[in-house]
C-alpha positions in Angstrom: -6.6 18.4 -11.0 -7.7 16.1 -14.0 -11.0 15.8 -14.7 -12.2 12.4 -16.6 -15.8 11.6 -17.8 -17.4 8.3 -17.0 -20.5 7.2 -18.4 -23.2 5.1 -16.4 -26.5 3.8 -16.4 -29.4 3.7 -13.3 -30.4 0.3 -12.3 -33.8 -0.5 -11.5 -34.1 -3.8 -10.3 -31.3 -4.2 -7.4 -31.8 -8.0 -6.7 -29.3 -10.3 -6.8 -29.7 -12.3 -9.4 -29.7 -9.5 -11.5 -26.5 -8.0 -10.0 -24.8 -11.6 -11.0 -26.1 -11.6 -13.8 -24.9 -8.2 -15.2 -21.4 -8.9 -13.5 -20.6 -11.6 -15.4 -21.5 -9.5 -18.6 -19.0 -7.3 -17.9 -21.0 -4.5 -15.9 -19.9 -3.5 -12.2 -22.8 -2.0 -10.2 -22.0 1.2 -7.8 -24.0 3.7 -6.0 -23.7 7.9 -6.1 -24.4 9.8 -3.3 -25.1 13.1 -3.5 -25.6 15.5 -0.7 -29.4 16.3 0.5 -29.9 13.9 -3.2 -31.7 10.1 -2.8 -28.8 7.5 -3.3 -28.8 6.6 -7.4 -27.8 2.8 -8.2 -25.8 2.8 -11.0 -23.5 0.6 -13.2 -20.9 1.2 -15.6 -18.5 -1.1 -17.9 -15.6 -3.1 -15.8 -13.2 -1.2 -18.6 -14.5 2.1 -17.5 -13.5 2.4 -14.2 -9.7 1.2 -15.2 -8.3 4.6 -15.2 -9.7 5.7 -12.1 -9.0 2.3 -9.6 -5.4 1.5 -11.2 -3.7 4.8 -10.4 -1.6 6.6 -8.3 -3.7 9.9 -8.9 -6.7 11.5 -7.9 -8.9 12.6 -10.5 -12.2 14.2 -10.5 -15.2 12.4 -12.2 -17.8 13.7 -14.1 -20.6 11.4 -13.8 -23.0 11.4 -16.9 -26.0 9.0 -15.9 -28.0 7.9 -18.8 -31.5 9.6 -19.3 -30.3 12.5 -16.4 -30.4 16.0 -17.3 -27.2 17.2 -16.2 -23.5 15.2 -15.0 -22.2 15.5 -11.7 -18.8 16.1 -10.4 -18.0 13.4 -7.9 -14.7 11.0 -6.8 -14.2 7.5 -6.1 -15.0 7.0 -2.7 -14.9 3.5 -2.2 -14.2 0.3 -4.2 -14.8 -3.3 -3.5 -12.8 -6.1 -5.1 -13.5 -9.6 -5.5 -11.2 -12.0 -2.8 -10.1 -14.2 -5.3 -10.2 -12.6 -9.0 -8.9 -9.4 -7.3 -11.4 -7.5 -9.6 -13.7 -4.7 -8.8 -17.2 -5.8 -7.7 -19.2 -3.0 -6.1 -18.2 1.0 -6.1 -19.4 4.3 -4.5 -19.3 7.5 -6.1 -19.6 11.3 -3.7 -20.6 14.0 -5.5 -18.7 17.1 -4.5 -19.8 21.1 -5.0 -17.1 23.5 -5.6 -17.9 25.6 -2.5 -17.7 22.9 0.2 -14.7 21.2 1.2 -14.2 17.3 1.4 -11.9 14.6 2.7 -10.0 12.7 0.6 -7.2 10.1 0.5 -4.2 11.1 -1.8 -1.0 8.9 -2.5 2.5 9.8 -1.8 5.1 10.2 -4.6 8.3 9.9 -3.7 11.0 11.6 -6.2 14.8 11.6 -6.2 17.3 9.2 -5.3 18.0 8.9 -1.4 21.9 9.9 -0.7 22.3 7.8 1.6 21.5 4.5 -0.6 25.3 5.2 -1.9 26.5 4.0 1.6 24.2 1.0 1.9 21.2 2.5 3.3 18.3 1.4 2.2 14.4 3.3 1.6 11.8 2.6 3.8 8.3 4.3 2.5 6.2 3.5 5.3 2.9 5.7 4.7 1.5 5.5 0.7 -1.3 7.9 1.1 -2.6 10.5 3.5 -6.3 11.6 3.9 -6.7 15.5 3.6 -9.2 18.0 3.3 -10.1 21.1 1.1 -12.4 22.4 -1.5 -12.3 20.4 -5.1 -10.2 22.9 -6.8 -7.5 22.0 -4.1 -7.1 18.7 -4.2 -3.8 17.5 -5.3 -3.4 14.9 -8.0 -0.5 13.3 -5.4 1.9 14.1 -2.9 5.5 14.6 -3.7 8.1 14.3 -1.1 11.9 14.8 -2.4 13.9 12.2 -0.9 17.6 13.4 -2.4 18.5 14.7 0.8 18.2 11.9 2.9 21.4 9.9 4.3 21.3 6.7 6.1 19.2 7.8 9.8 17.5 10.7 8.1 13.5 11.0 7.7 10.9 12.8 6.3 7.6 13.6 8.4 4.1 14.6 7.5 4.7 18.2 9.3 7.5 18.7 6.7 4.8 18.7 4.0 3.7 22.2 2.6 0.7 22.2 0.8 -1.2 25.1 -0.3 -4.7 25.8 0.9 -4.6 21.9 2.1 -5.2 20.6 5.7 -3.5 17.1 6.2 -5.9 14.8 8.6 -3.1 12.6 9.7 -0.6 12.7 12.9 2.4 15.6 12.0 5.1 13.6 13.6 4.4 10.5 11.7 6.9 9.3 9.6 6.3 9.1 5.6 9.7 7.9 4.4 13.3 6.9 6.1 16.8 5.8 5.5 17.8 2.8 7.6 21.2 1.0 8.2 21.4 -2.0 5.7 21.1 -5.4 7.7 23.7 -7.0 8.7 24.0 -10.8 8.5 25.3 -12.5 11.9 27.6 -15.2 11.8 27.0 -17.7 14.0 29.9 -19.2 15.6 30.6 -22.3 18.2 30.2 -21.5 21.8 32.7 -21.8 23.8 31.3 -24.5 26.5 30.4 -26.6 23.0 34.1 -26.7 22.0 34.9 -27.6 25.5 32.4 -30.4 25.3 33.8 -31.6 21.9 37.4 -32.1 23.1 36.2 -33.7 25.9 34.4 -36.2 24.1 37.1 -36.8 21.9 39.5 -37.5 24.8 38.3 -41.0 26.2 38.3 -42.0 22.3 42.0 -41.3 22.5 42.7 -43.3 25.6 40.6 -46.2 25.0 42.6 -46.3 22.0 45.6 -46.6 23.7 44.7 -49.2 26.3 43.3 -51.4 23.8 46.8 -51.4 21.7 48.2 -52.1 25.7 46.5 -54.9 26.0 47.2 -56.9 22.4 50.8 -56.3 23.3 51.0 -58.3 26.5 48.9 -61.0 24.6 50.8 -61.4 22.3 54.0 -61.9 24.7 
């Protein structure tokens, strides 16, 4: 499990203005909580928390606060992100010991080339992450689940995952990644009471016709 520093600093006055104020300099507030510890406002540069938001890993944090004695471990608990920029406006940090277990959402790798793709099929990865829990030391970067195997109606479900000293929170029969029958475009074609319909309409056509040219011939005699 990598382990990447992040440097922060306690904010004192929480009120808005402030907050807006500091966002649009480039700073995104966040709080870190800590167990049995007060909740510590905090805020770091919008740059800094790149390599921990836009990733498909988990990585541990250590969380140096400016003017605090020592840094905590912690992980990225929660992040909010702004409707219409898309970019991070609020975060929450949890401090973690190396004795106690947590919960914690890691993604899903998928690796390999499904077999089945060679006879159409095509890859359905239906779950991205699962949420798990063990102690820090545990906690797996990602999940890999080897997809070479797989043919066109083949699966792979979370109680095929094997992961060492790690309990998955998630239902065992659900599944993470399939093989399905490529679609198949329908044709539509004329129904038969329409075809029916059409010669019939083109019948009277056919026959008025006829007794019209009738009719100029005995005129014309």
């Amino acid at each position: 499990m990598a382990t990447m520093n992040l440097s922060a600093q306690k904010r004192e006055d929480l009120s808005n203005t402030t907050t807006k104020t500091a966002r649009k300099k480039g700073s995104i507030p966040g709080v870190f909580y800590f167990k049995n510890t007060p909740a510590i406002s905090i805020s770091v540069k919008d740059t800094a928390l790149n390599p921990f938001v836009y990733t498909s890993e988990v990585r541990i944090i250590n969380l140096q606060i400016e003017g605090a004695e020592k840094s905590h471990n912690c992980i990225l608990k929660d992040i909010q992100f702004d409707p219409v920029s898309d970019k991070p406006i609020h975060f929450d940090l949890l401090g973690i010991l190396e004795h106690e277990k947590i919960k914690v959402e890691v993604p899903i790798k998928l690796v390999g080339i499904a077999a089945g793709i060679k006879d159409g099929g095509v890859v359905q990865h239906t779950l991205h992450s699962l949420e798990v829990e063990c102690l820090p030391a545990d906690i797996p970067s990602h999940i890999d689940v080897n997809i070479e195997h797989l043919m066109i109606g083949d699966g792979f479900h979370v109680n095929e995952l094997n992961i060492p000293n790690v309990e998955i929170l998630f239902n065992p029969t659900a599944t993470i990644v399939a093989v399905v029958p490529p679609a198949v475009e329908k044709v539509e074609t004329p129904a038969e009471g329409a075809e029916e319909g059409a010669e019939a309409a083109a019948e009277p056509e056919v026959i008025a016709k006829g007794k019209k040219d009738e009719e100029e011939a005995e005129e014309k005699k």
